[in-house]
Residue frames as qw, qx, qy, qz and C-alpha x, y, z in Angstrom:
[[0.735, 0.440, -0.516, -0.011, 80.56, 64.86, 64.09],
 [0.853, -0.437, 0.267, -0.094, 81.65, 62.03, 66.27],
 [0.347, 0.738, -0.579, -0.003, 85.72, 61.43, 65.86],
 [0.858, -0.138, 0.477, -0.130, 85.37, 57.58, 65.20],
 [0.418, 0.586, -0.645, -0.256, 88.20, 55.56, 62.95],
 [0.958, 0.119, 0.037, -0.259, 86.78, 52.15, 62.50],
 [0.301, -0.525, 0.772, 0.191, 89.62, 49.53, 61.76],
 [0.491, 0.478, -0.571, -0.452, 89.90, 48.23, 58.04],
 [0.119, 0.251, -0.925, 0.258, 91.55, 45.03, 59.41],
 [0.396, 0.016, 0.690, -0.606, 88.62, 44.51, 62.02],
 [0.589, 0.388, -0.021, -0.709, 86.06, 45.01, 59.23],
 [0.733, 0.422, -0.361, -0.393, 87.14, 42.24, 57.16],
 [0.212, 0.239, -0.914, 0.250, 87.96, 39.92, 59.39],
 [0.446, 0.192, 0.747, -0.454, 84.74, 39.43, 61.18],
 [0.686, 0.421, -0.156, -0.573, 82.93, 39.85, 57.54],
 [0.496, 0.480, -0.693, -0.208, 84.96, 36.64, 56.98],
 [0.134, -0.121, 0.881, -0.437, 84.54, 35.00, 60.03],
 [0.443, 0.105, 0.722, -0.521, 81.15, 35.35, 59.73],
 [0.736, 0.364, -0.333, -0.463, 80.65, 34.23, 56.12],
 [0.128, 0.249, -0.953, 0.118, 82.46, 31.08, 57.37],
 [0.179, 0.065, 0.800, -0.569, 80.41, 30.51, 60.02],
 [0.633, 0.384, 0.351, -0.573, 76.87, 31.17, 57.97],
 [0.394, 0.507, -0.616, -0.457, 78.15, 28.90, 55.18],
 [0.223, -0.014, -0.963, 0.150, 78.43, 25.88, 57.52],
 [0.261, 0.071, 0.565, -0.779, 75.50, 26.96, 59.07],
 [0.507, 0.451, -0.176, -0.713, 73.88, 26.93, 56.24],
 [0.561, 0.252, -0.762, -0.201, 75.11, 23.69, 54.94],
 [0.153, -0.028, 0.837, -0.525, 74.57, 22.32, 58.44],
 [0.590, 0.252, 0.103, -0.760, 70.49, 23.45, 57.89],
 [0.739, 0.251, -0.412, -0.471, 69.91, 21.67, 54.32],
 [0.241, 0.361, -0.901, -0.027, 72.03, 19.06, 55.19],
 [0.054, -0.117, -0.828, 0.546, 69.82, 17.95, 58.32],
 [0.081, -0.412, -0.614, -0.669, 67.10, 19.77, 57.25],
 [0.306, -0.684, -0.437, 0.498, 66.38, 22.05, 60.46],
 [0.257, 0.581, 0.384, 0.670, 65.15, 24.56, 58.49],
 [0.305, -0.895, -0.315, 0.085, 64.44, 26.52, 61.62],
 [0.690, -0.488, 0.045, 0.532, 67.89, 27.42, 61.57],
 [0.265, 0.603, 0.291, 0.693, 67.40, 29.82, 58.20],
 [0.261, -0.962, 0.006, -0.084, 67.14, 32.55, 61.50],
 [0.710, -0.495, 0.343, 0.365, 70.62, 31.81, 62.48],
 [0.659, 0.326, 0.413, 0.537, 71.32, 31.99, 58.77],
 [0.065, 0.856, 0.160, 0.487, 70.08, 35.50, 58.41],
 [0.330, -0.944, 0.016, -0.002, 71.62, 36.95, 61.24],
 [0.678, -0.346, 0.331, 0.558, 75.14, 35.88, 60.25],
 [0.447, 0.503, 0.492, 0.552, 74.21, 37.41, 56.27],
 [0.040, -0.940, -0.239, -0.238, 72.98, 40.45, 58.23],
 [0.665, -0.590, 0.248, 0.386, 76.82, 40.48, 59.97],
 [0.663, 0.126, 0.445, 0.589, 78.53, 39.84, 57.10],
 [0.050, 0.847, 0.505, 0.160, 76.22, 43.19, 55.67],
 [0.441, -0.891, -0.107, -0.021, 76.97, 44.91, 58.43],
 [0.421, -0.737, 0.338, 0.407, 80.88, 44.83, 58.42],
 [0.554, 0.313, 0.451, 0.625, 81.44, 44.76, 54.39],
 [0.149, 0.789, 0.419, 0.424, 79.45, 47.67, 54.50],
 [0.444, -0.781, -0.014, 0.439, 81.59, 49.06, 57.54],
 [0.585, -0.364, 0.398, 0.605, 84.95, 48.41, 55.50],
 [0.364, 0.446, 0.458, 0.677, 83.46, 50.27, 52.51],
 [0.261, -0.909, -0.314, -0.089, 81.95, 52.99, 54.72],
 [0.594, -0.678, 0.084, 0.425, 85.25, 53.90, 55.99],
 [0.418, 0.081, 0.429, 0.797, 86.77, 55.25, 52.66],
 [0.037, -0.570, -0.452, -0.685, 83.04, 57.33, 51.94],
 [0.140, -0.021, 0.562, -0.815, 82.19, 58.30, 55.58],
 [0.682, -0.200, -0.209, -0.672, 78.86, 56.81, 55.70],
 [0.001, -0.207, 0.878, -0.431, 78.07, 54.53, 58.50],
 [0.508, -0.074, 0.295, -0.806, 74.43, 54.08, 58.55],
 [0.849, 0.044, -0.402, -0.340, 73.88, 51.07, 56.78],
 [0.504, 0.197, -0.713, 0.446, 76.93, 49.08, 58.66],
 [0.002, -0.156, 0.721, -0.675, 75.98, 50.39, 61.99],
 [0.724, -0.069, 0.162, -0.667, 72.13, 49.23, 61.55],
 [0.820, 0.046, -0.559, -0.115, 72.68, 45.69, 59.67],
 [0.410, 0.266, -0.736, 0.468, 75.38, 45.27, 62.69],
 [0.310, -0.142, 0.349, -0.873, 72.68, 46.47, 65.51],
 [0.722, -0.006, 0.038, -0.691, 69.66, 44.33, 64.06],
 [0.640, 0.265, -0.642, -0.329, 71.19, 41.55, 63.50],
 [0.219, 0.031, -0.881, 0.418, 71.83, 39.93, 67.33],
 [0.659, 0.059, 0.226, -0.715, 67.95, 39.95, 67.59],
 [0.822, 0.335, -0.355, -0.292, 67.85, 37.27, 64.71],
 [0.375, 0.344, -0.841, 0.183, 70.54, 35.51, 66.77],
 [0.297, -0.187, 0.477, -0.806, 68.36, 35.42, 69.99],
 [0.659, 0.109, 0.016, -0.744, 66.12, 34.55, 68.40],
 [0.504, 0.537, -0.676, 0.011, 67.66, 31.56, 67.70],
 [0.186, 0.282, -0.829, 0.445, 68.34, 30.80, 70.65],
 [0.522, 0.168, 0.542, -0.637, 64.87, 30.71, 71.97],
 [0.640, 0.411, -0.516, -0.393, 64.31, 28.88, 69.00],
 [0.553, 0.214, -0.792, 0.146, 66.62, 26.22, 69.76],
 [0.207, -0.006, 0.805, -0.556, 65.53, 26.13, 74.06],
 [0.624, 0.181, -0.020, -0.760, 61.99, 25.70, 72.55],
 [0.813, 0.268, -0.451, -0.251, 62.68, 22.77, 70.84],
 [0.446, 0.470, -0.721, 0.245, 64.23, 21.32, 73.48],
 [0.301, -0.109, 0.640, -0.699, 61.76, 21.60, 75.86],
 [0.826, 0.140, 0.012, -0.546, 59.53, 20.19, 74.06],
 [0.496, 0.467, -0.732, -0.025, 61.87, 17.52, 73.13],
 [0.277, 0.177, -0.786, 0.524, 62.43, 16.75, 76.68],
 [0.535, 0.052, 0.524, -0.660, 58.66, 16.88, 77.89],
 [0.389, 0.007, -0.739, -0.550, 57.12, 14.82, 75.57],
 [0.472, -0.288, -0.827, -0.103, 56.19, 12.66, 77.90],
 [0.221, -0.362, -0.524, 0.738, 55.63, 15.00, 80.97],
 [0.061, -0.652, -0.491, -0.575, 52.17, 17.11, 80.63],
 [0.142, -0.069, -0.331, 0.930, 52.49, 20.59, 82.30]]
């Protein structure tokens, strides 16, 4: 047993932060309709996951869902991000053939 006490407070403050943040994101998406950005969506839903399911873990001792959604989800952000340089390079070569 590993003598870890999580913080209640923490938990439901980033779950809120990031439901904020993948709401506009979200609206940001449809609005514009850069539907690539449904990755960016999921990895903020898989945050949000990840630290509701802390701040209820921490009353039942179970940690396993929270501490995977929270782990897998900054892949989906990455990903993203090579997402978004992708499109930008192409953007910016259009005319230049490598």
């Amino acid at each position: 047993f590993f003598p870890y006490s999580a913080s209640k407070p923490a938990a439901v403050l980033f779950a809120t932060l990031f439901a904020v943040s993948g709401a506009v994101h979200l609206y940001q998406a449809i609005r514009t309709r850069t539907w690539f950005m449904f990755v960016l969506v999921a990895g903020t839903l898989l945050q949000v996951l990840g630290y509701v399911t802390r701040k209820i873990a921490i009353d039942q001792e179970a940690f396993g869902t929270s501490q995977t959604s929270i782990l897998v989800a900054p892949a989906f952000l990455a990903a993203q991000d090579y997402m978004i340089i992708g499109r930008m390079w192409v953007t910016s070569s259009s005319s230049v053939h490598m």
